[in-house]
N, C-alpha and C positions, 0 to 999 in steps of 0.2 A: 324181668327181662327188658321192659322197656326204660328204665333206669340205665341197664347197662349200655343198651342200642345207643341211646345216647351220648353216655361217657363216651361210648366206642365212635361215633361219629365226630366228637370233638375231637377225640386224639387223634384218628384218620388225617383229619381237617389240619393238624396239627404237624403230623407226617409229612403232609403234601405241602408244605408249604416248606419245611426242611426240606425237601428235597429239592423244591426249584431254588431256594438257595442254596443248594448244594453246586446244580447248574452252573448259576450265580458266579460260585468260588472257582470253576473250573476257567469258565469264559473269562474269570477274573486270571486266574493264574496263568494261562496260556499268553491272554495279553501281555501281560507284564513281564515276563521272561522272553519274549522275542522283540521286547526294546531294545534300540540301541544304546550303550551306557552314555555318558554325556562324557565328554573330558573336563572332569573334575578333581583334581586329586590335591587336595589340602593338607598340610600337617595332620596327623592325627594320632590322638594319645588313647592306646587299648588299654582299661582297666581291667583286670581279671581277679576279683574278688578271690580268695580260696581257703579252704579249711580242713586239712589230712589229705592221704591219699586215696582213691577211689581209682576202681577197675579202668586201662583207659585213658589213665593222665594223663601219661607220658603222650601217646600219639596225638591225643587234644591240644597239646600244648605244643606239638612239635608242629601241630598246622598253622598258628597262631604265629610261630617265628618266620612262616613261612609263606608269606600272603604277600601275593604277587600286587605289589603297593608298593609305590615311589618312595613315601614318606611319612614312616609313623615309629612310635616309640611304645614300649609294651611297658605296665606298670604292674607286676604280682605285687598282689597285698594280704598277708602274714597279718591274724594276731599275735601269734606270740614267733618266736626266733628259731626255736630248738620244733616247728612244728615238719615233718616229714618231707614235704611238699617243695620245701626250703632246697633241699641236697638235691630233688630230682631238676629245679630249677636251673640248677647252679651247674648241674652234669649237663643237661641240655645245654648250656652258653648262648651266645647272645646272635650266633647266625648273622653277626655283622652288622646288628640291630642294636639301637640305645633300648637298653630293658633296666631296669630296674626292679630291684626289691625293698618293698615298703613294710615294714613291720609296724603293725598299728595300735598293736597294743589289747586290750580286755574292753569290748564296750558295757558301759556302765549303765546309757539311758535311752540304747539305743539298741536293732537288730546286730548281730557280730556282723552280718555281709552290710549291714547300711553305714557304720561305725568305719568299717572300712572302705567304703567308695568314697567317705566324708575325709575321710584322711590324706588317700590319694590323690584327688582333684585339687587339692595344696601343690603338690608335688609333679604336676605337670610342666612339659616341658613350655616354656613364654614363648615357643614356636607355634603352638599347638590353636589349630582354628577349631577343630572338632574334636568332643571327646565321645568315646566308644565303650559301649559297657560288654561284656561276656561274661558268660559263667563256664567255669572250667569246667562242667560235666558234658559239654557242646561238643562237636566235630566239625565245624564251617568247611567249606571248601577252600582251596587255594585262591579263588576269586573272590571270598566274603565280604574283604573288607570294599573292595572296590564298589561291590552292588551297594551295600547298605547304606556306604557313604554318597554315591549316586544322586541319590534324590536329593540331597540337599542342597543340589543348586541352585534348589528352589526357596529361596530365603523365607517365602512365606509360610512353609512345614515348620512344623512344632519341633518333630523324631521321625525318624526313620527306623521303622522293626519291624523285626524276623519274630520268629518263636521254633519250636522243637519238634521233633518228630521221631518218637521212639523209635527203635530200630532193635529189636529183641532179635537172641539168637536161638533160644530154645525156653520152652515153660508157658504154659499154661496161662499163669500170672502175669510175667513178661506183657505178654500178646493183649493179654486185656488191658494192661495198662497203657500200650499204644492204640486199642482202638478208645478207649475213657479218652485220652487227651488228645486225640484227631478232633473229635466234636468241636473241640476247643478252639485247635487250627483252624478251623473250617467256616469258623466266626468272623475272621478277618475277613478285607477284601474292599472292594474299591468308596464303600461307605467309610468314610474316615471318622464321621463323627462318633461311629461305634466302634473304631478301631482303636489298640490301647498299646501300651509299651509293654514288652519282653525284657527283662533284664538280664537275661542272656543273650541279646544280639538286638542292641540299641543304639543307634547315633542320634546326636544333637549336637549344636555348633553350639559352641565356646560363650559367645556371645548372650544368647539366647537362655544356656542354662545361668549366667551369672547376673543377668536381667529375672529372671525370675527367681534369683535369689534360691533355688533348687539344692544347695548344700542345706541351707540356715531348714529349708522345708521338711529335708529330713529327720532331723533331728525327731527322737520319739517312736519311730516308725521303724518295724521292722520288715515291714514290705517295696524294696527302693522300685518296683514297677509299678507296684498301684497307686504311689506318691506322689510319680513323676506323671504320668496319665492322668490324675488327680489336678495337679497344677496344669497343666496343659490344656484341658477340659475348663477350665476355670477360666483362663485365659483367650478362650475360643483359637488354641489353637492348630491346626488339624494334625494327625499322625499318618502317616503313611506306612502303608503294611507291603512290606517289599517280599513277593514270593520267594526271589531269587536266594533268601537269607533264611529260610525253612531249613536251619542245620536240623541234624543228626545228631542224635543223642544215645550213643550205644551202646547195648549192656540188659541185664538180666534183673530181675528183682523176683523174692521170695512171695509168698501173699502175704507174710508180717511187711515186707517194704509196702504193697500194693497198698494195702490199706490204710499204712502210714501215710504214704506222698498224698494221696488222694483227698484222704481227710483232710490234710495239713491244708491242702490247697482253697479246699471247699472253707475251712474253719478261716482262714487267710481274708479269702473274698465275704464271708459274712461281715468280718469287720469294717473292709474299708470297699465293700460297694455291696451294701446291705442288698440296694435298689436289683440286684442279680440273684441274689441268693432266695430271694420269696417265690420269683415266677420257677426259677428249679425245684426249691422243693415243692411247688405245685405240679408244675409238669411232670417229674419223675412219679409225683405219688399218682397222677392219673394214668400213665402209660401202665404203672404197673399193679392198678389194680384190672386196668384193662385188659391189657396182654395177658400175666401170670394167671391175675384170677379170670381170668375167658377158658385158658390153659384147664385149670382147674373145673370149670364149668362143665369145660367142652368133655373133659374125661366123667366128670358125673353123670353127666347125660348119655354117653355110649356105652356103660356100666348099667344104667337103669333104663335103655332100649328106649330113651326118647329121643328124638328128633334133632340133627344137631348141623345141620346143612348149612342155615345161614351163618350161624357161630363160627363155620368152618371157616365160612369164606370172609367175615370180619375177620379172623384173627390171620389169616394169610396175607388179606390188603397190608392191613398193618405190617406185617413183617418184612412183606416185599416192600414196601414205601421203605422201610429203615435199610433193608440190604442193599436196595439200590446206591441208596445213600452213599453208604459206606463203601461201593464197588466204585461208585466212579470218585468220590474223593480220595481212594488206595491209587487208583489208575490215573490220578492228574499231578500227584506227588513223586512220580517220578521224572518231573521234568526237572524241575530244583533237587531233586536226590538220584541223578540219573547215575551217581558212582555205586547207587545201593542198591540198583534195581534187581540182579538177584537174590540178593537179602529180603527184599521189598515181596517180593514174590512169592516168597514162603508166608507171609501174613496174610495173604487175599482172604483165606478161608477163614481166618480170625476177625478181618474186618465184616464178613457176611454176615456171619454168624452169633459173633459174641456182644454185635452190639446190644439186643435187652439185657445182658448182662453186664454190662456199663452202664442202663440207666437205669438200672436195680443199683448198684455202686453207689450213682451219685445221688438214688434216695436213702444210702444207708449212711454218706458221706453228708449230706445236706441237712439229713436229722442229727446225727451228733453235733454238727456246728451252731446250731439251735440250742446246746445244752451246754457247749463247752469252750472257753477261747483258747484252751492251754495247747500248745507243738514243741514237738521236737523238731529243729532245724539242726541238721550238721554236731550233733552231742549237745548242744545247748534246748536247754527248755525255757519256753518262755511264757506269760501271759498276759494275753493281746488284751488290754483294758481299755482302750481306743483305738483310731489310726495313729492318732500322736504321743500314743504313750506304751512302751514295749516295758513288761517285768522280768529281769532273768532269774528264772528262780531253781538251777541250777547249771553244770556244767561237767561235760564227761572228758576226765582229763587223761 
């Protein structure tokens, strides 16, 4: 037992210290959403990477045409011609916007979505001061583009990023998979030097990505956010985590999805930021031998009428240190999701509750990634043999 007091004291220690960065995130995000935006409005070219159609497109894409911006030009990028996504484009129309569609072809040596951002930043428009990365499974606001691009007034920023914030409508799975990648969210925040790129809702100015040579870098790689946070980081130079760009990401998944994304995400980060993936699978296997097996303990001991008082009240700190967590990082997301917030509301009980269930997840996600580089991204399979070297070793056609 005093083996475990201990474990139990470290992960406490541990708890408590997520939680006031949790604090942290909130006083972070309240800040930064009551700034005033600056008047900046620059040329800018929206990349939206894409591949088939998923639940959802069409509205994601109708916000995208529709982003209260002076001046920008939208680029879909198609691998192939005849792919689904193409005709929903084309019915949408261009809302009085320069859009374009870029067919990129099959990548050979490269991720399919890195293959394609390498192809479209060719084909930007010689107006364009800043480019804009998305991913079509997002929902931005009608003011997206304006916040994101915001901060780069500031010439001395790297990037300007958002990231995602599930918004399930029913299921079990769903729910856990929005409180799994909250943790994630809730990383960010006014420390830049640990803050990284989203490539689903990224800017950098023109300039800046062609000084660091940022196309030539991808090559290889099939992660275009860990690549460019990579060079960045390399270059000391800072990233800014705009709450205001905390899109929505909405829709349901099965637990075959759950534990696909999740892996994929955790096997993703093993490759190209080893330095993240050792202290997770440390921490997740301490919380849970803590937590689950104390669970376990606790029921031994009131089964065989010994003593189980302070066990009790260890494994309650703990939990109330994780629910807290979770209660006020659900409750400060609604200020950049203020269009979800009844949606939003039917999760509170998911965020309370399922979080050891999410860091069970990403010990079962952080040990496979220890054994395996292989993912399935979007019907393609591939294997991660570096950061600079992607294998396709299949393709669902």
């Amino acid at each position: 037992m005093y083996v475990y007091y201990f474990l139990a004291a470290v992960a406490s220690w541990f708890g408590l210290q997520s939680l006031l960065g949790g604090f942290r995130y909130v006083a972070y995000v309240k800040q930064e959403t009551s700034k005033p935006l600056p008047d900046f409005h620059p040329f800018v070219s929206v990349i939206a990477p894409s591949r088939g159609l998923e639940p959802g497109l069409k509205e994601n894409l109708e916000v995208l045409l529709r982003q209260d911006y002076p001046n920008y030009e939208i680029l879909f990028v198609f691998d192939r011609v005849d792919d689904p996504a193409v005709a929903l484009v084309e019915e949408l129309g261009s809302c009085g916007l320069k859009t374009k569609t870029v067919i990129a072809g099959q990548a050979t040596n490269s991720g399919q979505k890195v293959h394609n951002l390498r192809v479209a930043v060719e084909q930007i428009d010689p107006r364009s001061e800043v480019l804009v990365f998305v991913d079509t499974d997002a929902r931005p606001e009608k003011v997206w583009l304006r916040q994101l691009v915001a901060p780069l007034i500031d010439e001395k920023l790297g990037a300007s990023s958002g990231y995602r914030w599930f918004v399930p409508s029913k299921g079990l799975a769903s729910r856990l998979r929005s409180v799994w990648n909250a943790s994630v969210a809730s990383a960010l925040g006014e420390n830049m030097e640990k803050n990284f790129c989203w490539g689903g809702s990224t800017a950098i100015r023109r300039t800046r990505f062609e000084q660091l040579n940022l196309r030539e870098r991808w090559l290889g790689s099939v992660s275009d956010d860990f690549t460019v946070t990579h060079v960045l980081k390399e270059a000391n130079l800072p990233i800014h985590f705009t709450p205001n760009c905390l899109v929505a990401s909405v829709g349901n998944c099965t637990v075959r999805e759950l534990f696909e994304f999740t892996t994929r995400q955790i096997k993703i980060t093993r490759v190209y930021a080893p330095q993240l993936w050792l202290p997770l699978l440390l921490g997740s296997s301490l919380f849970t031998i803590v937590f689950f097996g104390g669970l376990l303990l606790l029921m031994t001991r009131i089964l065989m009428g010994m003593s189980y008082g302070v066990l009790l009240i260890v494994l309650t700190i703990l939990f109330v240190l994780g629910a807290a967590k979770g209660f006020i990082r659900w409750r400060v997301i609604g200020i950049p999701l203020r269009n979800y917030r009844s949606e939003l509301r039917r999760d509170l009980l998911a965020h309370v509750f399922l979080w050891p269930f999410a860091s069970l997840l990403y010990l079962y996600n952080a040990a496979v990634a220890g054994f395996s580089r292989r993912i399935n991204w979007r019907g393609i399979t591939y294997e991660l043999k570096s950061p600079n070297e992607a294998v396709i070793i299949s393709r669902d056609h």
